[in-house]
C-alpha positions as CSV (number, residue, x, y, z in Angstrom):
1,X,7.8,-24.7,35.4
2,X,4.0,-24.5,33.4
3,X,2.3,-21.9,34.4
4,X,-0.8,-22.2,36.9
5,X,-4.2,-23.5,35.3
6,X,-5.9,-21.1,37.5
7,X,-4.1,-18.5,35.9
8,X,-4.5,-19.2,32.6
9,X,-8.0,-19.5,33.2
10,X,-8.4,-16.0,34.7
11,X,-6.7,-14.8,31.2
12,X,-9.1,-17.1,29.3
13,X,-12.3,-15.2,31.4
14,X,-10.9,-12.1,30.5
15,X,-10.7,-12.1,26.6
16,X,-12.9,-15.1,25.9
17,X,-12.4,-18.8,25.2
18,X,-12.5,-17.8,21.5
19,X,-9.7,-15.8,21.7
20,X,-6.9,-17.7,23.1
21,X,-5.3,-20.3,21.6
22,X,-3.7,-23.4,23.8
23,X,-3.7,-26.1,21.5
24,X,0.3,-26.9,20.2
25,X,-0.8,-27.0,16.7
26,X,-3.0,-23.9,16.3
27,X,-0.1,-22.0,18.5
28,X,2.6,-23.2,16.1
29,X,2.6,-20.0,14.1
30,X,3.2,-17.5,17.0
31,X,6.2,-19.3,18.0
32,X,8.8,-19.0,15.4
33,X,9.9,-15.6,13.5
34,X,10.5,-15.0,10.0
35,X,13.7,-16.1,9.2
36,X,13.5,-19.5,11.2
37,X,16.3,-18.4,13.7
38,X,14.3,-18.5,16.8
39,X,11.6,-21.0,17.5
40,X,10.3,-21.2,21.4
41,X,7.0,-22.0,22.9
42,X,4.2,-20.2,25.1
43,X,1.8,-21.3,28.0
44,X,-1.0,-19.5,26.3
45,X,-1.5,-17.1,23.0
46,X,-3.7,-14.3,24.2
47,X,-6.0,-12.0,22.1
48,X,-7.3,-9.3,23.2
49,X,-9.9,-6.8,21.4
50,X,-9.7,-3.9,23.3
51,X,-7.4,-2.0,25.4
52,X,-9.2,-2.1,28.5
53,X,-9.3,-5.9,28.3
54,X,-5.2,-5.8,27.2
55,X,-4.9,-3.9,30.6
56,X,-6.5,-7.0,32.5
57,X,-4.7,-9.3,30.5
58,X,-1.1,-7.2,31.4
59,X,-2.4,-6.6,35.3
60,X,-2.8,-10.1,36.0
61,X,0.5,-11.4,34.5
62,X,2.1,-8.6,36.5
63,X,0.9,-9.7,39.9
64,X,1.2,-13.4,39.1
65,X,4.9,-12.5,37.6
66,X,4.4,-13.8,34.5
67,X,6.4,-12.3,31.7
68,X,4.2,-11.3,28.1
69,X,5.8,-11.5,24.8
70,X,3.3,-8.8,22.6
71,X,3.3,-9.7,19.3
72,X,1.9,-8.1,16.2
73,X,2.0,-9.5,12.6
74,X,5.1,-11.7,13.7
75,X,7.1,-10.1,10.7
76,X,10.1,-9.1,12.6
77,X,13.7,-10.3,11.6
78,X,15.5,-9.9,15.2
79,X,13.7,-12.6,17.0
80,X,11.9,-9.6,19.0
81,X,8.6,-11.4,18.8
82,X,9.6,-14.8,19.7
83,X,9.3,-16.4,22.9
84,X,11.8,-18.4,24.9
85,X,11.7,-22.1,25.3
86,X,10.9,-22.9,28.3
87,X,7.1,-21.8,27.9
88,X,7.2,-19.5,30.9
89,X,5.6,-16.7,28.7
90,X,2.3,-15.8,27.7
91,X,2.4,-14.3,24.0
92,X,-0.2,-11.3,23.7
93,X,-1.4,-11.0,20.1
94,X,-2.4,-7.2,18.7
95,X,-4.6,-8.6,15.7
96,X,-8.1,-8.2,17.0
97,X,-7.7,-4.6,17.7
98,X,-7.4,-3.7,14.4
99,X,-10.0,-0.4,14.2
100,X,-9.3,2.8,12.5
101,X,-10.7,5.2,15.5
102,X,-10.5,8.5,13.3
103,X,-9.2,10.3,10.1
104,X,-8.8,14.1,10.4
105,X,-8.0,14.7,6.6
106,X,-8.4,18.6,7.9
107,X,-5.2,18.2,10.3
108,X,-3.7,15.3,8.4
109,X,-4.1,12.6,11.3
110,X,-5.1,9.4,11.9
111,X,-5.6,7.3,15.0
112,X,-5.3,3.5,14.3
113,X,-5.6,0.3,17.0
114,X,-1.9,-1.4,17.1
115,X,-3.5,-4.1,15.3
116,X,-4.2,-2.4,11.6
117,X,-2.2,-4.1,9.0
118,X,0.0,-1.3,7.6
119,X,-1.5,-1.9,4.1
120,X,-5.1,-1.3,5.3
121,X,-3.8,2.4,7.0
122,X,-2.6,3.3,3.6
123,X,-5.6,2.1,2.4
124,X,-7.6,4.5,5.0
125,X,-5.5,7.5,4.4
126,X,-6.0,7.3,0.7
127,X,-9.7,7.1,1.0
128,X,-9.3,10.3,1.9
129,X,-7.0,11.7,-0.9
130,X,-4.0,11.3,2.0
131,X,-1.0,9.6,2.0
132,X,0.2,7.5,5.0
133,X,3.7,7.2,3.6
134,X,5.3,4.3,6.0
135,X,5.6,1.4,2.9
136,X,8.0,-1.6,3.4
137,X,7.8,-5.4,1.8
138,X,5.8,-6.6,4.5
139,X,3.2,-4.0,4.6
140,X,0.5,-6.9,4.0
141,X,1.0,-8.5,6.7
142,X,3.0,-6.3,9.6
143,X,0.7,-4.5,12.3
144,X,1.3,-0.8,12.8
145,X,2.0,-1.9,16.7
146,X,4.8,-3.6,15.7
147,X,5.7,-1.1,12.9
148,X,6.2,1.9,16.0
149,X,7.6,-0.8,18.4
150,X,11.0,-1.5,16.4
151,X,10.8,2.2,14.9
152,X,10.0,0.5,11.2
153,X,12.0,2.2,8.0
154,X,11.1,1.5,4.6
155,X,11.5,2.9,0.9
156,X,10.3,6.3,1.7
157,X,12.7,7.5,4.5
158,X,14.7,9.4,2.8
159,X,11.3,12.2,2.3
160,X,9.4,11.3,5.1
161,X,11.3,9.8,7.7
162,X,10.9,6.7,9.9
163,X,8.0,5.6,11.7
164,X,9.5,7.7,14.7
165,X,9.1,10.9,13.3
166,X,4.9,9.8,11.6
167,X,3.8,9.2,15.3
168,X,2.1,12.0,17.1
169,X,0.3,10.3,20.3
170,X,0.1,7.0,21.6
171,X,-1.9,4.8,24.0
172,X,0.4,2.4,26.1
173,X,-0.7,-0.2,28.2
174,X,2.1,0.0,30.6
175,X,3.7,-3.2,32.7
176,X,1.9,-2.5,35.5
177,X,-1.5,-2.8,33.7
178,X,-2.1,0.9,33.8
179,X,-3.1,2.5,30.5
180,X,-1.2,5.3,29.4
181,X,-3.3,7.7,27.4
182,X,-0.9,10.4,25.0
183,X,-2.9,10.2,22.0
184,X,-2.8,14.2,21.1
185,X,-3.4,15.1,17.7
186,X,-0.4,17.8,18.7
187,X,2.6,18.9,16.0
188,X,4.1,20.6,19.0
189,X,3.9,19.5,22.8
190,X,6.7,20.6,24.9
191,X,5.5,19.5,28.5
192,X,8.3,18.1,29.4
193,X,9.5,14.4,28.2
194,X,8.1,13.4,24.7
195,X,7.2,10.1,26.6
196,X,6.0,8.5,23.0
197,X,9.2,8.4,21.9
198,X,10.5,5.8,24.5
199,X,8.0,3.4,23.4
200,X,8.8,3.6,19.7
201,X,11.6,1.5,18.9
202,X,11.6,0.1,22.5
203,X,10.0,-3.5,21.1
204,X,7.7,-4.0,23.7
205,X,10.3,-4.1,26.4
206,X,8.7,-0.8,28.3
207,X,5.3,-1.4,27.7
208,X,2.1,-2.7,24.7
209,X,1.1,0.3,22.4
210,X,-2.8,-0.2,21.5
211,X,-2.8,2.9,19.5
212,X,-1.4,5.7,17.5
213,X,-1.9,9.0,16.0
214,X,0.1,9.1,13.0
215,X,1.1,11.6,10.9
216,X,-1.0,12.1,7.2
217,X,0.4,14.1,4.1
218,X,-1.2,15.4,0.7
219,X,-1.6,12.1,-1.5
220,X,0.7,12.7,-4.4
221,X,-0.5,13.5,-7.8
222,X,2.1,12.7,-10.0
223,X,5.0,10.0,-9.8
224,X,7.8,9.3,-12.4
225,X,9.9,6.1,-11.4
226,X,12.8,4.7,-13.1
227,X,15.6,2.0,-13.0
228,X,19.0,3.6,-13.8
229,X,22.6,1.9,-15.0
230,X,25.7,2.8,-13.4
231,X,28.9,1.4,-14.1
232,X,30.4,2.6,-10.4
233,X,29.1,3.2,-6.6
234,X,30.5,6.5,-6.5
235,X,28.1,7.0,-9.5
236,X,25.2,6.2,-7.3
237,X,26.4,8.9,-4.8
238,X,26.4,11.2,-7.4
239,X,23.5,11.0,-9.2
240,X,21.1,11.1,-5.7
241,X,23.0,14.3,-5.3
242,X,22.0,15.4,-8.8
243,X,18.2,14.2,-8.4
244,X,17.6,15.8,-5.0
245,X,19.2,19.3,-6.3
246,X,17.3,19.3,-9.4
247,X,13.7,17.8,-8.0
248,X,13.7,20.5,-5.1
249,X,14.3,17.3,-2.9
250,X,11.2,15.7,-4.3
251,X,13.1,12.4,-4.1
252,X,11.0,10.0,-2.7
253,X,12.7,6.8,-2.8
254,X,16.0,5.7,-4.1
255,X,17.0,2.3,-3.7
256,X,20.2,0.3,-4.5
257,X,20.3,-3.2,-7.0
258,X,23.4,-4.4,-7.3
259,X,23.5,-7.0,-10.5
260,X,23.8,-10.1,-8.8
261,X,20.8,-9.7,-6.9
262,X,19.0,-8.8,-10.0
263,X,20.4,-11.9,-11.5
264,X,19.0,-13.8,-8.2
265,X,15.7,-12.5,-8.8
266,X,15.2,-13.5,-12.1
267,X,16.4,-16.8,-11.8
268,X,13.7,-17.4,-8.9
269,X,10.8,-14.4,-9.2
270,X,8.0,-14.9,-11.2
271,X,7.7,-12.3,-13.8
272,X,11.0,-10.9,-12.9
273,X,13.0,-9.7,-16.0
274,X,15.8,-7.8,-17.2
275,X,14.4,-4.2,-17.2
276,X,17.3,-3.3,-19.9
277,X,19.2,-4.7,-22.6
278,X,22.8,-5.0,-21.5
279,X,24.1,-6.3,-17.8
280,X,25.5,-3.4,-15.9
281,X,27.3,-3.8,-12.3
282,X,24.9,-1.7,-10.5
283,X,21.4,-0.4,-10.3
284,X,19.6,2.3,-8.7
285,X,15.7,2.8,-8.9
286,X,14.5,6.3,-8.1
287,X,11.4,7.6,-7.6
288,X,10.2,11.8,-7.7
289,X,6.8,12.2,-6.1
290,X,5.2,15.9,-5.8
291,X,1.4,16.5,-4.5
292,X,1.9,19.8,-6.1
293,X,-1.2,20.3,-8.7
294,X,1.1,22.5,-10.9
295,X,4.5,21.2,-10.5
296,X,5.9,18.8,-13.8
297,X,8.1,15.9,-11.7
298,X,8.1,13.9,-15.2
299,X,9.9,17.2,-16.7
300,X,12.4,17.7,-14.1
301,X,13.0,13.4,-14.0
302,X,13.9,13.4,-17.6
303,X,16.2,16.5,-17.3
304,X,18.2,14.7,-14.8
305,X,18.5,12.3,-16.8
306,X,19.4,14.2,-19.7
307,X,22.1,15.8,-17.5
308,X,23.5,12.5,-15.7
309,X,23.8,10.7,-19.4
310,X,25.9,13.7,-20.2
311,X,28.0,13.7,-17.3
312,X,28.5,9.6,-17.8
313,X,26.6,9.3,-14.2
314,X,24.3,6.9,-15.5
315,X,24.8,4.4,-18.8
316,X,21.6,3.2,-19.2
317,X,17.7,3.8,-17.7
318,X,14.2,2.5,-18.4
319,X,11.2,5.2,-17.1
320,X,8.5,3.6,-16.2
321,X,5.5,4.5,-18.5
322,X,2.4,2.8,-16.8
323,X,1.7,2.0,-13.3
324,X,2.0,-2.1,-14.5
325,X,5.6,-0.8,-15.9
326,X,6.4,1.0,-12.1
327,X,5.1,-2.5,-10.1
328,X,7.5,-4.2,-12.4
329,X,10.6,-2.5,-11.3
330,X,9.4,-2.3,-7.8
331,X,9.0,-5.9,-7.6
332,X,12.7,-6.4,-8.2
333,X,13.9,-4.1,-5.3
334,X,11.0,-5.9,-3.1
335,X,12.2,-9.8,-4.5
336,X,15.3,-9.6,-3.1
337,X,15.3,-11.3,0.0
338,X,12.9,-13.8,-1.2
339,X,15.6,-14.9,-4.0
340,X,18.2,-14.8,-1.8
341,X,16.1,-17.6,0.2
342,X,16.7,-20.0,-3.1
343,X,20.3,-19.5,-3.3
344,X,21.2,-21.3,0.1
345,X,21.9,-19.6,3.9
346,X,21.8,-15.8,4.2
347,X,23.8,-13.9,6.6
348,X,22.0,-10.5,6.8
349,X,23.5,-7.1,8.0
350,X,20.9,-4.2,8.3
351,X,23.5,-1.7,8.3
352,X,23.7,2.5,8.0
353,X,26.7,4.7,7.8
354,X,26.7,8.3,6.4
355,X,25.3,8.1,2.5
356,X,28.8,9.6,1.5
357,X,30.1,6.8,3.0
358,X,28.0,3.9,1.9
359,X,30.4,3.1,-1.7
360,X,33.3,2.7,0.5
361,X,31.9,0.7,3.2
362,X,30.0,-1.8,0.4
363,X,33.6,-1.9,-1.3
364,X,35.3,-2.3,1.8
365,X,32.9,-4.8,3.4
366,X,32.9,-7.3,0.2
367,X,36.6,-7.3,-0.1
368,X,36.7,-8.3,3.7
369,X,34.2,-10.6,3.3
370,X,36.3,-12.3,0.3
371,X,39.7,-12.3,2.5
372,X,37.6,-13.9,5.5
373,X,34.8,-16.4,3.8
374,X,36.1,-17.1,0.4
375,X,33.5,-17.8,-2.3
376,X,30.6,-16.1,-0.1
377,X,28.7,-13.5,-2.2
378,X,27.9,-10.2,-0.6
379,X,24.5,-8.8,-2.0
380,X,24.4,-5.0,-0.8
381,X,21.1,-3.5,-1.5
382,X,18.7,-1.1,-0.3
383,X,17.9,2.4,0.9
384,X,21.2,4.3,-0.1
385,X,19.5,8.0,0.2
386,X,19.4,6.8,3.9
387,X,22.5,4.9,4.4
388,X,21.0,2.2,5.4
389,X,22.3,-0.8,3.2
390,X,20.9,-4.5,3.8
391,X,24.5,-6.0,3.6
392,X,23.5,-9.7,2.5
393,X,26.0,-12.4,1.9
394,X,24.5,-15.5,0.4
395,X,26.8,-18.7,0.8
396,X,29.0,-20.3,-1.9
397,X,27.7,-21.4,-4.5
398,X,27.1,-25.9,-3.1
399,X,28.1,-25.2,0.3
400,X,26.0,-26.6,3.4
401,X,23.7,-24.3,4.3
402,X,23.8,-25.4,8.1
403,X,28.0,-25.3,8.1
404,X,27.8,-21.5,6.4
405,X,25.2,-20.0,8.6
406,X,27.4,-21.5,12.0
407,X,29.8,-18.7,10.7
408,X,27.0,-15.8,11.3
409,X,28.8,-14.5,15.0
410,X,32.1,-14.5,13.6
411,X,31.0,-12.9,9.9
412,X,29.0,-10.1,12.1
413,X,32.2,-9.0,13.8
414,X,33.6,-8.3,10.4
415,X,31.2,-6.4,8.9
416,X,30.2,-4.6,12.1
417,X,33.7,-3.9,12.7
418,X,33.8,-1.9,9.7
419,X,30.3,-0.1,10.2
420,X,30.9,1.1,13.6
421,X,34.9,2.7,12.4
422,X,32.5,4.9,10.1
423,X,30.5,6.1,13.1
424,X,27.4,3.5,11.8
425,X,24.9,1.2,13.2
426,X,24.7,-2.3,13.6
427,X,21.0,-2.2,13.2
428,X,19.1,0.8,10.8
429,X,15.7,-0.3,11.2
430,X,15.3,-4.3,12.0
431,X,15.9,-3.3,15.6
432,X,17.7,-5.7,18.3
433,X,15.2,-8.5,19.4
434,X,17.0,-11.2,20.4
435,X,19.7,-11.8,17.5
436,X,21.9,-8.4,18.3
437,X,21.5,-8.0,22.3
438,X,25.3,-9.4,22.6
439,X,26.5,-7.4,19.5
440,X,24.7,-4.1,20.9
441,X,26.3,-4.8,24.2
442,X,29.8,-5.4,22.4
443,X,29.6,-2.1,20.3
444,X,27.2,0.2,22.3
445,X,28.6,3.3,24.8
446,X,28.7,2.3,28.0
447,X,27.3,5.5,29.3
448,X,23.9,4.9,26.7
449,X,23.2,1.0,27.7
450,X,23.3,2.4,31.1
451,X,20.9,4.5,30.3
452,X,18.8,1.9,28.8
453,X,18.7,-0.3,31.4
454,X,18.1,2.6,33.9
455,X,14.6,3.3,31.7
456,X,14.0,-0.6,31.8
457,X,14.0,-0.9,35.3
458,X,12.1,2.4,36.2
459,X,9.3,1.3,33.9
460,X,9.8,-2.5,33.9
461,X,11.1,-3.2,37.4
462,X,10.0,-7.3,37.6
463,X,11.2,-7.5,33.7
464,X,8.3,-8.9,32.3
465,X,8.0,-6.9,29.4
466,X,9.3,-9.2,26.5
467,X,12.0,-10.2,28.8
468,X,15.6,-10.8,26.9
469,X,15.0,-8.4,23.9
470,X,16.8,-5.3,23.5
471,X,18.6,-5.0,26.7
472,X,19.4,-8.0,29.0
């Protein structure tokens, strides 16, 4: 049924007519996500510029029973930001409140509005010789909101973390309207529940986070980056130990390229080349940061190297010598899921098990995947100090794009099949949204989606908090 005019009017005297949208056309881009899975529709796109105007917004929804989809930069890949069909939902927009409150360079904080494009907080932090280390493809576009809500990963987990462990405070509008205010500045707070930590990673099925006190660290002062050969995956395993013993864990980022999606890239990237002479099966690009004044990363990089050509670890390896040389090898790790989007249907699989295991499960996995979908071509890449490998198989080479991705339920039980019998995750850091709600339900202790839905209905009770996602 549409929702009440008189309704939507209330929301539209609230905010402002200037910052809703109605119209079908100028709406269009709030209703589909990234990868073109989902595409539903919306009474009204609401946006807000402050949090006490968010908390009308939420309050009046709540006692009209009106379920809100929040939405950040709309960069998700679970469907988590999209709304149903049926256009019983009003979509709440985080992009107007987009203020940097503070920077503490003294105790390494900052308290940004859910709304701040991740690029401009790095931005911030730097301006102050700091380092907001949270860095992911998106980062231009994605909203820190949205960042905390699905508990966001990126290239530098292995040193820093997720974005659950950068958050120190929050302020939550909760479903009720009510504002929750936890933004302490605090490294330790042990009054009972860590109440933050419900909201981070819950996708904006408990409640809207407006703001955050995130974590800051010493803005490195020297970097040495390279792309290295291997011949084997177990090399891979080997040389990460290697490069964490040696740098005195000063590994910030060590990513796996496997050749065919370096192959992919360069076929469809701009710019993208062959960063060595001679093909090699696999590729790992490393990175050692330090904000140590005193300490010589470049000198400990090259004796790892030294050490890992010795030991036949690595065949080959290119250091980057300039900061246009470092962009250049990052922008093949970052180009592969665009060139994966020219070589027909993708069927993704954000995926972690225990680093030790990850050559056995990316052996494993491909060898199932060739028993089950002949001719499909598994492109494992991604955060191996982690675990977390974006398991990617593009379709055969002709095939119809529509018939291959049909095969996306049954290729998941496959793969996740094989994650979960090495104690993994179906999801390292996309989250659930909408696309894994059946596979967390198929895979997930019975005891633990208990206790989500428990925490749901406490906080939720009239399930209007991006109704659907996560838990059902």
């Amino acid at each position: 049924m549409p929702l009440d005019q008189s309704l939507l009017d209330r929301l539209i005297d609230i905010v402002g007519a200037n910052a809703c949208i109605s119209d079908a056309g100028a709406m269009a881009p709030y209703l589909h996500e990234e990868r073109g899975l989902y595409k539903g529709k919306a009474a009204l796109v609401v946006r807000p510029g402050t949090t006490a105007e968010l908390a009308q917004v939420v309050a009046t929804c709540a006692a009209a029973k009106v379920p809100i989809v929040p939405q950040g930069g709309n960069t998700g890949l679970c469907g988590g930001a999209a709304p149903h069909e049926d256009a019983s939902e009003v979509i709440v927009s985080l992009g107007r409140m987009n203020k940097v409150r503070t920077i503490d360079a003294t105790n390494f904080t900052i308290t940004v509005e859910a709304g701040c494009i991740l690029a401009d907080v790095q931005r911030a932090a730097a301006e102050q010789n700091c380092l907001f280390p949270l860095s992911l493809g998106a980062e231009g576009s994605c909203q820190i909101g949205g960042n905390l809500a699905t508990n966001a990963g990126g290239i530098n987990v292995l040193r820093y973390g997720n974005a659950r462990d950068l958050v120190l405070g929050l302020e939550v509008v909760l479903p009720d309207g009510r504002i929750w205010n936890g933004l302490r500045a605090l490294g330790k707070d042990n009054t009972g529940y860590a109440l933050r930590q419900l909201f981070v990673g819950s996708e904006g099925t408990l409640g809207i986070i407006t703001a955050a006190v995130l974590k800051l660290f010493p803005r490195p002062t020297e970097t040495a980056t390279a792309m290295c050969a291997l011949n084997t995956l177990d090399d891979a395993s080997k040389l990460l130990n290697r490069a964490r013993a040696v740098s005195g864990d000063a590994v910030t980022a060590f990513e796996l390229i496997p050749r065919i999606g370096l192959e992919m890239c360069m076929r469809h990237i701009a710019g993208v080349t062959d960063p060595l002479q001679t093909p090699h099966p696999w590729y790992v690009l490393m990175e050692f940061s330090t904000s140590r004044p005193d300490a010589s990363v470049r000198t400990s990089f090259e004796t790892l190297l030294e050490t890992a050509f010795g030991e036949e670890i690595i065949v080959d390896a290119v250091i980057a010598e300039s900061l246009e040389q470092r962009n250049n090898l990052w922008r093949i790790r970052e180009s592969l899921p665009e060139a994966q989007k020219h070589e027909g249907g993708s069927i993704k699989h954000d995926v972690s098990v225990p680093v030790s295991l990850v050559p056995r499960f990316i052996t494993e996995g491909s060898q199932l995947i060739a028993q089950h979908f002949p001719g499909a071509r598994p492109v494992p890449f991604g955060h191996l100090g982690d675990g977390n490998i974006h398991f990617n198989i593009t379709q055969p080479v002709g095939a119809d794009k529509a018939a291959y991705l049909a095969k996306w339920t049954d290729m998941n039980r496959v793969v996740h099949d094989l994650v979960v019998s090495m104690n993994g995750s179906i999801s390292a850091e996309h989250g659930i949204g909408k696309l894994k709600v059946e596979e967390m339900k198929h895979y997930k202790d019975p005891v633990e989606l208990d206790l989500m839905r428990r925490i749901k209905r406490a906080i939720d009770p009239a399930n209007l908090m991006n109704p659907g996602k996560v838990v059902d």
